[in-house]
Each structure stands twice: as C-alpha cells, then as structure tokens.
C-alpha positions, 0 to 999 in steps of 0.5 A: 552497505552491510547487511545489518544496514540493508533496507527490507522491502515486501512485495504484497503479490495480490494479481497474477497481472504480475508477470515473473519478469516484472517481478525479476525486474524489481527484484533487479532494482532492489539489488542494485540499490542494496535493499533486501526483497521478501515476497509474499502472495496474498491469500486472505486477510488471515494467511497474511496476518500470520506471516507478519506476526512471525516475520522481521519488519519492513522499510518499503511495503510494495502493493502489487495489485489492481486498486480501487478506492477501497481494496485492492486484489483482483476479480479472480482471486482474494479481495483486501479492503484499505481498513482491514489491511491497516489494522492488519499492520497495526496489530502485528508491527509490521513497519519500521519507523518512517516505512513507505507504502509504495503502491505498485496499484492503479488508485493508490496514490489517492488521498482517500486511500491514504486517509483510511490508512493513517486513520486506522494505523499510526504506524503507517507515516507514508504513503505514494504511488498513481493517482489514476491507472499506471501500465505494468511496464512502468512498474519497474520505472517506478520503484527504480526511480524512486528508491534510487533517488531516495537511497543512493541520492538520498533526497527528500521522499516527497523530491523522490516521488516527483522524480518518479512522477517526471518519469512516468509522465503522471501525477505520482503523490506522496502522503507523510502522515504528519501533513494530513494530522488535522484531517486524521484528527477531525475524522476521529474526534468527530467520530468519522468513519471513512470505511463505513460498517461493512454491511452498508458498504457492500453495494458502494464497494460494488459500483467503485470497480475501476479501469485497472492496467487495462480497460477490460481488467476491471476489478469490483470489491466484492467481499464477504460481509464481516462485522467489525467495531470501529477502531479506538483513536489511537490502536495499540500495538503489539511491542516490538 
C-alpha cells in the first residue's frame, strides 16, 4: 500500500484507563493493516479544537475513553459532551469522506449517541462500537477484527462490525448516517434538540454516570455550564 494511499487514524486519549500496552497494541493492528495512527490526549474542547484546525484529515477517529449517554472522558480528568464534540468536527473538517467514529467506549455504540453526532454534524457518516460496557483487554480485539475485515478483506462496515461484535461476544452496532435520515431530519424540522440547553442538563448529565471497564470507575458528566445556541439544520464548514 503506498504512502499516498495509507488510511490515517486518530486516537482521542481521553482516560488514563488506557495502559501503554494497549495503546502498543493498537498501534500493532493499525501497522499490520497499513493505516497510519496519530494520537492526541485530550485536554479540553479548546486544546483539541486547535490540533484539528492544523492537522491533516482522518479515515477512523478511535475514542478512547469511559462513555456515557452524553460525554465521554473521565471522573478524574476533562469531560466531552457528544454535541460539542461534533461541532468541534464540524467546524474544522476533520473527517474524509465516509470516516468511521470507532468507539473504543463503554455506551458508544448507542443510537442515541449516534443521533447527537449525525444531527449536529454532517460529516460524521458512521458511527460503531459496544452498546453496553466493553473490558479494555477487548479493545485491541476490537479494532483488529474490524479493520481487518474492513481492509484487507474489504467487506462491507456493517459485515466488519458483526464480525467485531462475534468476536467479542457482544452486541457491537453500526450506524451509517444515511439509514437514520428520516430521525435526523424529524429531529430538525421539528426543532428537536436531543442535547437540550446546557443549563437544564447539568442535573440529567449528573444521574447518566455508568459502569464503565469496571464497577468501581464510574464516570459522571459533571461539566462547566456553557451557553450555546442550537446549531442551524444543516452546519457550514470550513473548506477543505
């Protein structure tokens, strides 16, 4: 595979939960399947908004992190909400075409973690990872599985996410944006904001902590209250 043709993935560090051999580990995989990994330790919304203005643009965007239903991060360090983080990517062009969000993150995998992405984002098209809690010594098996399947055996991303999902042994989804149009669209036509005002949130954000690797590393999204206007149907973005 030539170097002008090599996919580009970024690992979004958001926990200390992962340990430099899972970190090896995965850069291992993305070696063997000839895609190229940047990694980038998330401080702030700001810290990482000013790395994607300047960086190149990605194929996979790897979250490692604990999730919940509404951000990701961890107790101990800088908290991300789903919404901000998608205006983030759009705003700064960070995803090629047909990108994949691989959620290395307990609760990623949900449709309403999805839903916040597509609607606040147009460039986000896909979207995979656990519904439930993963265990981070299945991490690596993850993304292994399933960039194999999707590059070297070049299947379809939904067949490469089953696949990922039999070889865990847990419900693993995929989400192409194109399949969830009519929910995306009714959410904006009908002025439907699944992140409600920031104000309103805090307390919903406080009881959505969750079980996340495992039973004692629960992670609440505690997060500065912010104020923020609702993003127009469709966000403009900065040319390529």
């Amino acid at each position: 595979m030539s170097a002008c043709s090599r996919k580009r993935l970024l690992l979004l560090k958001a926990t200390t939960a992962y340990s430099q051999e899972v970190i090896n580990h995965i850069q291992s995989v993305c070696t063997l399947t000839g895609v190229q990994m940047t990694i980038h330790d998330y401080k702030s919304d700001a810290v990482f908004e000013k790395f994607a203005e300047s960086s190149n643009k990605f194929d996979f965007l790897y979250i490692a992190a604990h999730g919940a239903h509404h951000c990701f991060g961890e107790n101990a360090g800088p908290i991300a909400r789903w919404a901000d983080f998608a205006t983030i990517l759009c705003r700064t062009s960070l995803l090629n075409e047909n990108a994949v969000l691989f959620m290395g993150c307990c609760h990623g995998g949900l449709k309403k973690v999805s839903l916040i992405l597509f609607s606040l984002c147009d460039q986000i098209s896909s979207v995979c990872g656990p519904r439930w809690t993963v265990d981070l010594s299945e991490v690596p098996v993850a993304i292994h599985v399933f960039l194999h399947n999707l590059l070297i055996n070049q299947i379809e991303p939904q067949y490469a996410a089953e696949r990922t999902a039999a070889a865990l042994g847990i419900y693993f989804p995929y989400y192409n944006r194109y399949e969830l149009e009519t929910e995306i669209l009714y959410l904006r036509i009908n002025a439907v904001n699944i992140e409600p005002d920031y104000t309103s949130e805090l307390d919903q954000l406080k009881e959505a902590s969750s079980s996340c690797c495992t039973e004692d590393d629960g992670m609440e999204c505690t997060v500065t209250t912010t104020t923020t206007t609702a993003p127009p149907a469709k966000l403009q973005s900065k040319s390529p």
